[in-house]
C-alpha positions in Angstrom: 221.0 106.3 111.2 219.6 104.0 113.6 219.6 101.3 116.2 220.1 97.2 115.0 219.5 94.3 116.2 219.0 90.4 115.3 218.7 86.7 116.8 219.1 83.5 115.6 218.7 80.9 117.7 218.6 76.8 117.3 215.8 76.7 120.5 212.4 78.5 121.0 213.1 82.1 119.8 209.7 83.2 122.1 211.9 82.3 125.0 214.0 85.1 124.2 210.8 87.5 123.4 211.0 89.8 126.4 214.8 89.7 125.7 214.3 91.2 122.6 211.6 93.5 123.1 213.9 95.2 125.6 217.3 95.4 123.7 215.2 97.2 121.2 214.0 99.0 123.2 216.6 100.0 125.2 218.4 102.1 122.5 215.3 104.2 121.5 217.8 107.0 121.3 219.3 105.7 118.5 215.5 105.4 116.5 213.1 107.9 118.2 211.3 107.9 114.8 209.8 104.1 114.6 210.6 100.5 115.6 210.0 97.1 113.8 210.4 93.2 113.8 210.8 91.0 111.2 209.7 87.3 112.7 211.0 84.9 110.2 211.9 81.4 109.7 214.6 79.5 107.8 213.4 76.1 107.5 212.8 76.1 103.3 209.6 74.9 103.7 208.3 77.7 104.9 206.9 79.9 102.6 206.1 83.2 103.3 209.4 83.2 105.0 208.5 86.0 107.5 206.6 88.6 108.2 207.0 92.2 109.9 205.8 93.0 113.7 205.7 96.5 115.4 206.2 94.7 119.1 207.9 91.9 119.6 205.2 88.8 120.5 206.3 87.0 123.6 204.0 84.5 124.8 202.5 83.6 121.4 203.1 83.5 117.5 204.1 81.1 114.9 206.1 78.4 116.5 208.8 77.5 113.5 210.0 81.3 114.0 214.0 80.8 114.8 215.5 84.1 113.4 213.9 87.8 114.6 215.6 91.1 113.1 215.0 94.3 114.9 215.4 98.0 114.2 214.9 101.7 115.9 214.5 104.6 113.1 216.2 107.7 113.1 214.5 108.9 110.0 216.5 111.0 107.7 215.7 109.9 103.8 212.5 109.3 102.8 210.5 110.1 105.7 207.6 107.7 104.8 206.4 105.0 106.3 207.2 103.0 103.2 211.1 103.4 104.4 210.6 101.5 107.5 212.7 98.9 108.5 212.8 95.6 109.4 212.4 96.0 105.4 211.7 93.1 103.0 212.2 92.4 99.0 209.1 92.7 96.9 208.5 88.6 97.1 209.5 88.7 101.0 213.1 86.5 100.3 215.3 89.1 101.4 215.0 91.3 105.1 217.2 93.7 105.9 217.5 95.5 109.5 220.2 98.5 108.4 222.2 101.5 110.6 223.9 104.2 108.0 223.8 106.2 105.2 224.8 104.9 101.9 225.2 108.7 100.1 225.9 107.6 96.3 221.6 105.9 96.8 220.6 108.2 93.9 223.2 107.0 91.3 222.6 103.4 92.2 218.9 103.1 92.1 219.2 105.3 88.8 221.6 102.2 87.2 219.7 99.6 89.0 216.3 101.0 87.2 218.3 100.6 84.1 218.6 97.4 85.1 214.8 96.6 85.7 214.4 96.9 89.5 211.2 98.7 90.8 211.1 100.6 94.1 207.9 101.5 96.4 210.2 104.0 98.8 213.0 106.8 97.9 215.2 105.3 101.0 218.7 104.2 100.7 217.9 101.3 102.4 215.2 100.0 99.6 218.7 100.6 97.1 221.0 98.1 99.6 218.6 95.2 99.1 217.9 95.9 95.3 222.5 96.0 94.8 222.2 92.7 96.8 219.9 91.5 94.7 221.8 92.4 91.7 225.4 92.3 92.6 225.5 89.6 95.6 227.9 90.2 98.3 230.0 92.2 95.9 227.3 95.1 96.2 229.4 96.6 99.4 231.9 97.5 97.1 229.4 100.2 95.6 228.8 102.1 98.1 230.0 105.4 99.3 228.7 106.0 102.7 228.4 104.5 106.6 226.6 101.0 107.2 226.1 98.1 109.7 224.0 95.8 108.3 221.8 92.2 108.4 220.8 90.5 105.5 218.2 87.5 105.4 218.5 86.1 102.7 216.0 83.0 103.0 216.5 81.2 100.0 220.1 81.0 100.7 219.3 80.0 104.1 222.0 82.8 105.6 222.4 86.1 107.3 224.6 88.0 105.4 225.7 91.3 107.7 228.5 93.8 106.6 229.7 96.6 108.1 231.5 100.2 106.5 235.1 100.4 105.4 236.7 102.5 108.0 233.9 101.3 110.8 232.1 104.5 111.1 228.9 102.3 112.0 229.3 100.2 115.3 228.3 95.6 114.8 228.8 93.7 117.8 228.2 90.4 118.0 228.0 87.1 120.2 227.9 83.6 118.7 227.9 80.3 120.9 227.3 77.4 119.1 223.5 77.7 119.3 223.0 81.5 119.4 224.0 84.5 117.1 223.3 87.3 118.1 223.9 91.0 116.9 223.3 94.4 117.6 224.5 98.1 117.6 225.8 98.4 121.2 226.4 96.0 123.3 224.2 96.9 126.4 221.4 95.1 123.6 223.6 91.8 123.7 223.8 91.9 127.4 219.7 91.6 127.8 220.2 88.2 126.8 220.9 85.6 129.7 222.8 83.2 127.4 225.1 85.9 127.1 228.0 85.9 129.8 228.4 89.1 131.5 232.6 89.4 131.9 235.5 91.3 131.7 237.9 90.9 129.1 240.8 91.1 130.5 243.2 91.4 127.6 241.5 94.5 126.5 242.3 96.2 129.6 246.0 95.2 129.4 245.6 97.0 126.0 244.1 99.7 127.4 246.5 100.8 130.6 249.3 99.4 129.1 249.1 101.3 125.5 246.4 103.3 125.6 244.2 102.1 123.7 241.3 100.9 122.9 239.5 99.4 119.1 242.8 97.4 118.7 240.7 94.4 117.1 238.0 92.4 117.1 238.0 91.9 120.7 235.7 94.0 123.3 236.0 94.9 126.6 233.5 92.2 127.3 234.4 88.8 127.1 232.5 87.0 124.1 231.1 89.6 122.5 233.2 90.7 119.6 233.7 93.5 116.6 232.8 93.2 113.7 236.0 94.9 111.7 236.2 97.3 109.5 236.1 96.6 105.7 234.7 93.3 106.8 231.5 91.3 105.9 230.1 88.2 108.3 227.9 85.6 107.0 226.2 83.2 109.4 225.1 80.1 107.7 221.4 78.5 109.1 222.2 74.8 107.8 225.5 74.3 109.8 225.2 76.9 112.7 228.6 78.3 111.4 229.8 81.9 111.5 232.3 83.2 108.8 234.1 86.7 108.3 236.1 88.0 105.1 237.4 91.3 104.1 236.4 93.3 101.6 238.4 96.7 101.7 241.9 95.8 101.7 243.0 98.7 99.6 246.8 98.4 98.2 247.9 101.6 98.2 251.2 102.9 96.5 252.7 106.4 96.8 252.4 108.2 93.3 255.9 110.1 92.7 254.7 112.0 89.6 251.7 114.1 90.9 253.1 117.8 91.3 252.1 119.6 94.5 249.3 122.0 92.2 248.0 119.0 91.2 247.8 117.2 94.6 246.0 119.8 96.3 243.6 120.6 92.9 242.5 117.0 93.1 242.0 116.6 96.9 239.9 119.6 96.9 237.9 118.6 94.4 237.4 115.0 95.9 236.7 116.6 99.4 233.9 119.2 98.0 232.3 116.0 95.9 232.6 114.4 99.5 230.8 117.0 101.4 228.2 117.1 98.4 227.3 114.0 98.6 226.9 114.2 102.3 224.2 116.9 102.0 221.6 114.9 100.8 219.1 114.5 103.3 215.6 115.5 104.2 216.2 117.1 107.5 218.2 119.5 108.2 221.9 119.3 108.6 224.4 121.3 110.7 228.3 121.0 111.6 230.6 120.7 114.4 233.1 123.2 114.3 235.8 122.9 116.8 237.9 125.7 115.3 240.2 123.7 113.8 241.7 123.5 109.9 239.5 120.0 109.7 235.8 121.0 110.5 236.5 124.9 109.6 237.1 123.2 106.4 234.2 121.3 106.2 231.8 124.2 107.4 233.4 126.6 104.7 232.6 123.8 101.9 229.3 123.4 103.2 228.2 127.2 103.0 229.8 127.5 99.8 228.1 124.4 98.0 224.9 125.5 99.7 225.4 129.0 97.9 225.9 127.9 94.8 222.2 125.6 95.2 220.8 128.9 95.9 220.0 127.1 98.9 218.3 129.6 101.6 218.1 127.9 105.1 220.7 128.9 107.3 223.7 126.8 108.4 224.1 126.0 112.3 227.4 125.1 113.2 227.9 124.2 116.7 231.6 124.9 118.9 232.7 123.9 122.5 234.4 126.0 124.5 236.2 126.4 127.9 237.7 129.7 129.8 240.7 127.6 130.7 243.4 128.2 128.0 244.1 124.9 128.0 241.1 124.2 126.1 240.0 127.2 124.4 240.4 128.1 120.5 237.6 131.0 120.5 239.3 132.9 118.4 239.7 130.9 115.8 236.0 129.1 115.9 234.8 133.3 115.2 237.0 133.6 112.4 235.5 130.5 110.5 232.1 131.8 111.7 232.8 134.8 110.2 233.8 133.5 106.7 231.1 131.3 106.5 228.2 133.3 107.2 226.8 130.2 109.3 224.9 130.6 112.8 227.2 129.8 115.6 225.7 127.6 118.6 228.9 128.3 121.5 228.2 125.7 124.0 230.6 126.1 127.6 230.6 122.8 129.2 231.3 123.1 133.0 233.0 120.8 135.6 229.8 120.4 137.0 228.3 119.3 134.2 230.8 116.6 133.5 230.2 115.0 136.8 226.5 115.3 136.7 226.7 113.3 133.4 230.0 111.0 134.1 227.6 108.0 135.1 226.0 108.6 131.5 228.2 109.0 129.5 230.4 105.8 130.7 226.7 103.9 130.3 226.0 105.4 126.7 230.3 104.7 125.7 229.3 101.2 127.1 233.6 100.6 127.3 236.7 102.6 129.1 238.0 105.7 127.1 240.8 107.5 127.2 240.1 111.0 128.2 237.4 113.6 129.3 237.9 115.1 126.3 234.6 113.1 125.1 232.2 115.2 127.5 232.7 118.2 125.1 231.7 116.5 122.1 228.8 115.0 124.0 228.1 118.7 125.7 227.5 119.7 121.9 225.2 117.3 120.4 223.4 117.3 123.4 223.0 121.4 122.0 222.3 120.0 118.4 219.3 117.9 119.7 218.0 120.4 121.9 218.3 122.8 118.6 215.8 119.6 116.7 218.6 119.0 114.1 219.3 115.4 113.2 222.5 115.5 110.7 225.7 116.8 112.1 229.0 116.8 109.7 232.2 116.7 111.2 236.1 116.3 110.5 237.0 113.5 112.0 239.5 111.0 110.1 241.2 114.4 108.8 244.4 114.3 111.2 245.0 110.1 110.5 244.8 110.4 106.6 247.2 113.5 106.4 249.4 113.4 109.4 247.4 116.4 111.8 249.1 115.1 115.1 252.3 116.4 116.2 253.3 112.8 117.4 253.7 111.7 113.8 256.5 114.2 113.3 258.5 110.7 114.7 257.4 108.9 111.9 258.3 112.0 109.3 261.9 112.1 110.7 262.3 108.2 111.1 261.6 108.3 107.0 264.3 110.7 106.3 266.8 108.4 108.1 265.4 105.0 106.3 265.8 106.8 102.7 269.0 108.7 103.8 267.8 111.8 103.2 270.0 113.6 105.5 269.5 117.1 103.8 265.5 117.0 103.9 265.9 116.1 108.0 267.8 118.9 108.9 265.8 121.1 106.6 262.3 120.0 108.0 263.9 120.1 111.6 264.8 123.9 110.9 261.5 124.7 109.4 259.2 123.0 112.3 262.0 125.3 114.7 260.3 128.4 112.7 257.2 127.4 112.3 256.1 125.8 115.7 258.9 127.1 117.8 260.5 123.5 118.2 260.8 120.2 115.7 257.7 118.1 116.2 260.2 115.7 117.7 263.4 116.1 119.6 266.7 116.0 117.0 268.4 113.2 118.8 270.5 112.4 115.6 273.0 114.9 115.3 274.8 115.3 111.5 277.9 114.2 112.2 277.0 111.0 114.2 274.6 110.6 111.0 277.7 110.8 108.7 280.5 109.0 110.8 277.8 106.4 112.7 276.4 102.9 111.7 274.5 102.6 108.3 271.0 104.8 107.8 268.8 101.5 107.9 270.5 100.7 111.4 269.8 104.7 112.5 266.1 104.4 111.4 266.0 100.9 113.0 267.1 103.2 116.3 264.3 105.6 115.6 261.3 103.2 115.3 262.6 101.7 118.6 261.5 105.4 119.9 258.3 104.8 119.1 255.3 103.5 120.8 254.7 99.6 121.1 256.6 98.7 124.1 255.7 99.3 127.0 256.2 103.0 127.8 257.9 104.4 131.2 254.7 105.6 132.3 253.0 102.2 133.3 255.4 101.7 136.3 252.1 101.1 138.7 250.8 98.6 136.2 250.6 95.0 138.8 254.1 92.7 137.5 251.8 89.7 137.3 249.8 91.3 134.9 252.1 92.8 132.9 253.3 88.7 132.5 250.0 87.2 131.5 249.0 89.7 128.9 252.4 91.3 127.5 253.4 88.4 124.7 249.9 88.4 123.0 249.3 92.2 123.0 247.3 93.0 119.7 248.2 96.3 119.8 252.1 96.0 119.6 251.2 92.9 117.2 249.5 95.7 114.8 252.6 98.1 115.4 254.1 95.6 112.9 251.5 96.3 110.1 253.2 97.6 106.5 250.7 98.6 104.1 253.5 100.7 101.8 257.3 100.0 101.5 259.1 100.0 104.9 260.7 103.1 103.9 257.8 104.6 103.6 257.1 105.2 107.3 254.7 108.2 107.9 252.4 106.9 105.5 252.8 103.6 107.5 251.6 105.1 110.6 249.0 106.8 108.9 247.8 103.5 108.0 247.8 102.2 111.1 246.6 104.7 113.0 243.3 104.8 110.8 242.6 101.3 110.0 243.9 99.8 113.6 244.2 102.1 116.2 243.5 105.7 116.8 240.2 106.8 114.6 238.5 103.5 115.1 238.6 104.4 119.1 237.2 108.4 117.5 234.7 106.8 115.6 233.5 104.5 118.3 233.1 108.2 120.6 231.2 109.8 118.4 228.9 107.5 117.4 227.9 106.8 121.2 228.1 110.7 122.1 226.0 111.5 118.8 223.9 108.9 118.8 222.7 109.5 122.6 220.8 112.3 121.0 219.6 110.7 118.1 222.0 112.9 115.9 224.1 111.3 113.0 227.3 112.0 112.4 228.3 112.2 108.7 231.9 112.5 107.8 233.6 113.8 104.8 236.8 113.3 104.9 235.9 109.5 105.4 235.0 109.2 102.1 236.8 106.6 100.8 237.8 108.3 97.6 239.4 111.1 99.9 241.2 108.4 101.7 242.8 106.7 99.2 243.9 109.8 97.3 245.4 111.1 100.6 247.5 107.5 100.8 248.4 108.0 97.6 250.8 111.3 98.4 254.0 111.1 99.1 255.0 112.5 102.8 256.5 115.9 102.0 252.9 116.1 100.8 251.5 115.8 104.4 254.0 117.6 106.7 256.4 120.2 105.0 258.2 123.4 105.6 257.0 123.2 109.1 253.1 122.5 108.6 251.3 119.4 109.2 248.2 118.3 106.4 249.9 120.8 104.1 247.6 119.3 100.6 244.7 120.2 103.1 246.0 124.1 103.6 246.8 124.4 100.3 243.5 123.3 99.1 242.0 125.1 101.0 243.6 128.9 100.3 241.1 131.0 99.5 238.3 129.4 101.2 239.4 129.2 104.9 240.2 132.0 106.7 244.1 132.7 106.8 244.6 132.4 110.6 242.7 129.4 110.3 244.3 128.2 107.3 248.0 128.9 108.8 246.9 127.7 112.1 249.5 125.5 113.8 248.2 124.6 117.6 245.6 121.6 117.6 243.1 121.0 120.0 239.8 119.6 118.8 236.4 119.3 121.2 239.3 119.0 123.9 239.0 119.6 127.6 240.9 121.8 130.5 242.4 117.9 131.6 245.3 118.8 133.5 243.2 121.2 135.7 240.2 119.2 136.0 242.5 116.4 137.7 243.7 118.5 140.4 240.3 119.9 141.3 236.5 118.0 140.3 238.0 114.7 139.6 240.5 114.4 142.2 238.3 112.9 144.7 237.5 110.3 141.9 241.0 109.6 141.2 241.3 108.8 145.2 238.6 107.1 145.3 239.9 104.6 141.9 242.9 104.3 143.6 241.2 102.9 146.5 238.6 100.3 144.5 239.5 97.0 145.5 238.4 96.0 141.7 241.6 97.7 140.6 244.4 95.8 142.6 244.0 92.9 140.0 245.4 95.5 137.8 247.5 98.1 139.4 249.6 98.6 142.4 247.8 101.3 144.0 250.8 102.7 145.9 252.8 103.1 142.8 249.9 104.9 141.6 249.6 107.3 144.3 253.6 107.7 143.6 253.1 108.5 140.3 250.0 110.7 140.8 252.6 112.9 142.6 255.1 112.7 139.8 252.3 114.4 137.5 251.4 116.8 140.3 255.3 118.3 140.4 255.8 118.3 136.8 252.7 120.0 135.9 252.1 117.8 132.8 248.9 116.5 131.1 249.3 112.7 131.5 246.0 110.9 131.2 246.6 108.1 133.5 245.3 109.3 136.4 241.8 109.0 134.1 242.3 105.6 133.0 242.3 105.0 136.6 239.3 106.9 137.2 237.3 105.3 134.2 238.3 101.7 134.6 236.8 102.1 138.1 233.7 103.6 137.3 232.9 101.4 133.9 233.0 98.6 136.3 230.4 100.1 138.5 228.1 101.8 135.9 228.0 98.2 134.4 228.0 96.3 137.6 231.0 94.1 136.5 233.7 92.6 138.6 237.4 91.5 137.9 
């Protein structure tokens, strides 16, 4: 896990040598352990093609030099020296500058030794250029793990980069006709003066409008883009010309035959491989453990693979916690502890705390996001690095592959209607009424306007119209004229429209979307800032993409039934979680008291938002005000009031302007 960056550039790189000496330097968090150049050239006549650097030379150096690739280590496998990076093939035609964790390393160097290839280091990153070697662009397909990666392929005259297939590793990127430039975070891109510094407006539309945020390719700042997910981007040298192309565009189908044993044998099986594989490392690694079914489940796994390795260093798992019932799920983080024999780390973020670190942690997230909820997950790797432990695994991607959120329920019900599957509605509806105390949505349809009322395709036509993509009731301070310029080209309702299965199968619809275009890729862009702020790496099991395709491949009843949500996951799971854990159905997460926190520490913020100037080109402040009073009566969470709050601040922190 570490810290990226490259430059091409048709002019005199050394212009830009302070440039890049900085960006490098100025995510040393990411790579405490080392930091490298690679100062090459692509004119073909040049031979050696490069050649590797510990500083970046400014004033001085080899003139033809028109491409520089830059790195920060966070070491983790192979602790050598020989596993540094900017790394280069044995006859210096490939250099590689590589962020992430490629897990299945020892099963491919063992079939690419088969194959002839000699290694000088034990480092997964020494694997990546021998499968390019071997296998071309096609060696991405390989891989089981977490990358963002540059290629230099000299010979070919191109930088080929690629990044992980659920875009667990950040790539952001800025091309101009003259300059391509990439990097980790974009606070690197931004050191460059060719590089504009601007708002991008249409993301904020996106962002108070729908809530959201890692919609596309687009950033908050204007010319600096995403790399997607499942994508690969190859700049060519010759023509100055920048092309992307997916890679992972699964096609998933939904497997009838598979019995609910066998469902739940399989997914445990793939899930305990997962967690396996994510062990391998040679520092130590510990776990989140929010209390939840997701990393409970993943802590539990861990302890019990460790056991049967005979394995005798004790596992630290580390939980967030607040007094405020709002946020608190004590009693279920002790239970897991208990099970698992680990060493608990309880960490109790205060409201102090959070402001003290607000101006850091909107630097470090580098965009807008959508709650506070972040400064607990931050609260605890900031514990992990003050505990010296580098590897962290955690459960995020759980609740988009198996349909954890209560909001999906929609979806659930919506199916019922679109397959006419009036008895399984009304059954599900009385089990959630048991189970949770209510139906995970509100049974608008009732069974006789079902039987006597239009056709089912017209009622589930009705349902998804309930569901989010316009714009909701809630934006009512949102400025008119900004609503009109942005509405019609919104890529967020555009990917509301995305069918990866049958249109009748929608849960497993939303699922899709909500983990390929939406909600995990936002997750995934938290953590990786909040870990990586602490030189921690996140590893992630239940993003293995093995887990991920067997989970698409369930039907729905598979996901929510009887009145429980990621049901294959509880039933897996019997035996080796805790019951109350197991049976658990409130969610939280590393959440925090939000409601509370508005009325007291942030409410001077919130005033103050509402009276930044930057704003009005976005909101109508009064309506605000109007609406922060609506919230205030009804005592409901509504995170608006931080969107508000963060837009405000992002735009000081990073000294932008409308």
């Amino acid at each position: 896990m570490c810290g990226i960056l490259g430059l091409f550039s048709s002019g005199v790189i050394q212009s830009h040598g302070h440039a890049l000496q900085a960006a490098n330097d100025l995510v040393s968090y990411r790579g405490p352990d080392g930091a490298g150049f690679a100062l090459l050239s692509s004119q073909p006549s040049q031979q050696p093609w490069g050649t590797f650097s510990t500083y970046m030379p400014t004033d001085s150096g080899p003139r033809h030099v028109d491409l520089v690739l830059a790195h920060r280590r966070l070491a983790i496998i192979d602790l050598s020296p020989t596993a540094s990076q900017p790394m280069s093939s044995t006859d210096g035609s490939l250099w590689i500058t590589y962020n992430g964790e490629i897990y299945n390393y020892i099963e491919l160097r063992t079939e690419l030794e088969k194959l002839g290839h000699q290694f000088a280091s034990h480092s997964d990153t020494e694997v990546i250029l021998h499968a390019y070697q071997e296998w071309g662009e096609a060696c991405v397909n390989r891989f089981n793990g977490m990358w963002a990666f540059a290629i230099a392929d000299m010979p070919q005259r191109r930088l080929f980069c690629s990044r992980d297939r659920f875009g667990v590793k950040p790539f952001h990127y800025f091309f101009d006709g003259k300059h391509f430039l990439f990097g980790s975070e974009i606070k690197q891109l931004l050191c460059f003066s060719f590089v504009p510094r601007r708002i991008n407006k249409a993301a904020i539309y996106e962002y108070l409008a729908h809530f959201s945020v890692e919609h596309s390719d687009q950033t908050f700042f204007s010319g600096i883009a995403n790399l997607l997910p499942g994508h690969n981007l190859t700049f060519d040298f010759s023509n100055l010309s920048v092309k992307t192309e997916r890679f992972y565009a699964p096609r998933f189908s939904v497997n009838q035959d598979i019995t609910a044993a066998q469902a739940s044998e399989q997914f445990l099986s793939l899930l305990e491989d997962s967690v396996r594989l994510r062990l391998r490392s040679d520092v130590e690694v510990g776990s989140c453990l929010s209390g939840g079914l997701d990393s409970s489940s993943i802590v539990c796994l861990m302890r019990l693979l460790l056991s049967d390795q005979n394995h005798g260093k004790v596992q630290h798992a580390f939980s967030s916690h607040f007094e405020d019932k709002e946020a608190n799920e004590l009693e279920y983080t002790k239970e897991a502890v208990e099970k698992s024999g680990v060493t608990a780390h309880y960490i109790y973020p205060t409201p102090e705390g959070f402001l003290r670190d607000l101006d850091r942690i909107i630097w470090h997230q580098e965009e807008p996001f959508g709650s506070t909820s972040i400064f607990a997950q931050w609260s605890v790797f900031k514990s992990v690095h003050a505990h010296g432990i580098k590897v962290m695994l955690d459960g995020q991607g759980a609740d988009e592959i198996l349909a954890g959120y209560p909001s999906t329920g929609y979806h659930l019900f919506s199916e019922f209607l679109a397959k006419g599957q009036l008895l399984q509605y009304l059954m599900e509806g009385r089990d959630q009424r048991r189970v949770v105390g209510r139906p995970l949505i509100n049974l608008a349809f009732q069974p006789m306007a079902l039987l006597t009322g239009p056709p089912w395709r017209d009622l589930a036509a009705r349902a998804q119209r309930m569901l989010p993509g316009s714009l909701p009731p809630n934006t009512m301070w949102l400025d008119p004229g900004f609503i009109r310029q942005y509405k019609d080209s919104s890529a967020y309702k555009a990917n509301r429209h995305r069918l990866a299965f049958q249109p009748s199968e929608v849960l497993n619809n939303e699922l899709y979307r909500l983990t390929f275009h939406s909600h995990l890729q936002a997750l995934l862009k938290y953590e990786d800032r909040n870990s990586m702020a602490f030189s921690v790496e996140g590893r992630l099991p239940f993003l293995d993409y093995r887990v991920v395709e067997f989970a698409f491949s369930l039907p729905s009843s598979f996901k929510i039934r009887g009145g429980y949500t990621k049901r294959v996951l509880r039933e897996s799971m019997r035996g080796i979680l805790p019951e109350k854990v197991r049976q658990r159905v409130s969610k939280l997460g590393f959440a925090t008291p939000e409601r509370a926190w508005q009325r007291t520490v942030l409410r001077p913020k919130i005033e103050d938002a509402l009276c930044d100037p930057r704003l009005s080109a976005f909101i109508v402040p009064d309506r605000a005000r109007d609406y922060l009073r609506i919230i205030d009566k009804s005592g409901q969470t509504d995170f608006m009031p931080w969107l508000w709050t963060n837009l405000s601040l992002w735009m000081k922190v990073h000294d932008l302007e409308p």
